[in-house]
Every structure is written in C-alpha cells, then in structure tokens.
C-alpha positions as protocol buffer text, in pm:
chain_id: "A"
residue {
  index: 1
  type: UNK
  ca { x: 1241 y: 937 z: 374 }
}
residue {
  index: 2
  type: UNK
  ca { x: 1409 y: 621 z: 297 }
}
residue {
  index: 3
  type: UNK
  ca { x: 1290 y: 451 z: 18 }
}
residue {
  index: 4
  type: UNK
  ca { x: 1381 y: 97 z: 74 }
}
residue {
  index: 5
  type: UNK
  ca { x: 1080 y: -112 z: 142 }
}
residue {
  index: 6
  type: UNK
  ca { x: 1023 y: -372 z: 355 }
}
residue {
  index: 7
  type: UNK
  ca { x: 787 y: -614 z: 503 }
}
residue {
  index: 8
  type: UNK
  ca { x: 557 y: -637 z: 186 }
}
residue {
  index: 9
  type: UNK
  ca { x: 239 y: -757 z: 261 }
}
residue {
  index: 10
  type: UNK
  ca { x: -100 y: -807 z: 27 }
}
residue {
  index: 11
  type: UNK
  ca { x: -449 y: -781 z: 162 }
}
residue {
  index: 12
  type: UNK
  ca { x: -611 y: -1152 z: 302 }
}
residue {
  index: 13
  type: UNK
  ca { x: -933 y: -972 z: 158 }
}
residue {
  index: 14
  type: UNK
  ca { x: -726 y: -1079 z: -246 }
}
residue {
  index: 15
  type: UNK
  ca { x: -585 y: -1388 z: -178 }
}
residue {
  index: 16
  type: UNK
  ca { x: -822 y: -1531 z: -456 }
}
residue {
  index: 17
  type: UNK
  ca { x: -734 y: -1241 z: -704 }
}
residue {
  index: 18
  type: UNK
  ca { x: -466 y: -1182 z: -883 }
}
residue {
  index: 19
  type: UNK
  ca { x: -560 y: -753 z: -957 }
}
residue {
  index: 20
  type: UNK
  ca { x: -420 y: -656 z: -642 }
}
residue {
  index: 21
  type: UNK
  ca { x: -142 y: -368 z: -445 }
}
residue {
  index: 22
  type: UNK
  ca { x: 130 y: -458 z: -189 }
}
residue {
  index: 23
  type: UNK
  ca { x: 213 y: -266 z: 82 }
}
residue {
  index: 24
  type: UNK
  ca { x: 564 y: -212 z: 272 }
}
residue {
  index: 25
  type: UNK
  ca { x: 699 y: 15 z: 505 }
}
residue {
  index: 26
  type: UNK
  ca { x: 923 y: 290 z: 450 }
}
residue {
  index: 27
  type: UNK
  ca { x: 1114 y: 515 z: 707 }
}
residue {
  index: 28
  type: UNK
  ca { x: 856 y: 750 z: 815 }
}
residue {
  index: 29
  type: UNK
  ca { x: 568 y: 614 z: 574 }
}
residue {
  index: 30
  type: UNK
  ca { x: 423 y: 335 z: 324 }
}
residue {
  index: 31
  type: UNK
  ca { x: 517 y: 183 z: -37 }
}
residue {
  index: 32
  type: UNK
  ca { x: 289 y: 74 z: -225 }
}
residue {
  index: 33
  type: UNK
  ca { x: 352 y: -164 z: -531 }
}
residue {
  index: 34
  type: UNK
  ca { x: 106 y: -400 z: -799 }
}
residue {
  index: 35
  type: UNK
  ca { x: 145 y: -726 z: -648 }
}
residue {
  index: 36
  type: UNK
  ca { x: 153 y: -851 z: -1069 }
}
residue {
  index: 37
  type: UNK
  ca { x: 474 y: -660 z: -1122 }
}
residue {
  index: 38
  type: UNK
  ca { x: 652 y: -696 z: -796 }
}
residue {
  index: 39
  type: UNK
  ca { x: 1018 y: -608 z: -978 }
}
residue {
  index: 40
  type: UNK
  ca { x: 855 y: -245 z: -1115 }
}
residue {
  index: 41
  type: UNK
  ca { x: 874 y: 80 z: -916 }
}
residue {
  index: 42
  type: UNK
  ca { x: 600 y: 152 z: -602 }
}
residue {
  index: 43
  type: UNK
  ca { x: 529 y: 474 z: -490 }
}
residue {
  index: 44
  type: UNK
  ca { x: 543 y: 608 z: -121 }
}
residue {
  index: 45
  type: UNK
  ca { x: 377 y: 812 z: 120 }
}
residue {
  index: 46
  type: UNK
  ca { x: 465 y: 951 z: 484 }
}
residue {
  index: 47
  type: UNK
  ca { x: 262 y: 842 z: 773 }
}
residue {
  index: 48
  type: UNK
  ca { x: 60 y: 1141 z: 758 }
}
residue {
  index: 49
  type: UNK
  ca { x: -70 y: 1056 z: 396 }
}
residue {
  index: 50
  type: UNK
  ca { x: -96 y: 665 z: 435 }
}
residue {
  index: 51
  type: UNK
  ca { x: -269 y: 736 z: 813 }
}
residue {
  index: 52
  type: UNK
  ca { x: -525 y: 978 z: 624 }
}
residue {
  index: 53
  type: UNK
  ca { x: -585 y: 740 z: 299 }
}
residue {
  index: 54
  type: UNK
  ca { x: -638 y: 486 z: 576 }
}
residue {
  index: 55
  type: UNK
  ca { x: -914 y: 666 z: 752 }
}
residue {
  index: 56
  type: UNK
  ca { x: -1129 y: 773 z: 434 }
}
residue {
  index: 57
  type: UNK
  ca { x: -1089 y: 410 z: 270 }
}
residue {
  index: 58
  type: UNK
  ca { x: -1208 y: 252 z: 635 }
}
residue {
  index: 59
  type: UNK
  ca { x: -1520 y: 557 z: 639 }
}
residue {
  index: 60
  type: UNK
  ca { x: -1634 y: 415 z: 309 }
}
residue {
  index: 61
  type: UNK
  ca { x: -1516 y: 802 z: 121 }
}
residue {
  index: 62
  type: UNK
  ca { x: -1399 y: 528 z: -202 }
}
residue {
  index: 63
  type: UNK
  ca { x: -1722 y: 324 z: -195 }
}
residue {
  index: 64
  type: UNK
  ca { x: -1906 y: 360 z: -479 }
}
C-alpha cells in the first residue's frame, strides 16, 4: 500500500467545529488524520477496512 495521501477532505457535517478527522486516499485504501494537527502522522486502512468501518458507522453500530 502506498502511503502517500491525497485528496484530504473533512466532513461538511464539522465545518463549525474545530474537533474533527481528515480523510485521504491511499493506493488501495484510506488515511485518516486530526484535521488540528494536519503536519502529524495519520493512519491507513485498505478498502476492505475503510468499506466495512463505512457500513457500521452509516448502520448506526457507533451511536450511542
């Protein structure tokens, strides 16, 4: 996987916040990074784990 982000976007949903995660792509998955602390490290995952994270955040599994 190469880890050279691009395309970093943050959520419209935190445009009025300032506690808030960027995400880029990768080849073959995601970064993600604190939007605060854009210069620190991000972590990564391949499409299979960003496309599952996806599914449970949009099925409500991290509502609480």
């Amino acid at each position: 996987m190469t880890l050279r982000p691009t395309g970093w976007r943050k959520s419209s949903h935190s445009a009025r916040h300032t506690d808030c995660v960027e995400v880029g792509r990768v080849c073959g998955g995601a970064a993600v990074r604190d939007s605060k602390d854009r210069s620190s490290r991000y972590f990564a995952a391949s499409d299979t784990q960003w496309r599952s994270f996806v599914v449970a955040v949009k099925s409500g599994r991290f509502d609480f």
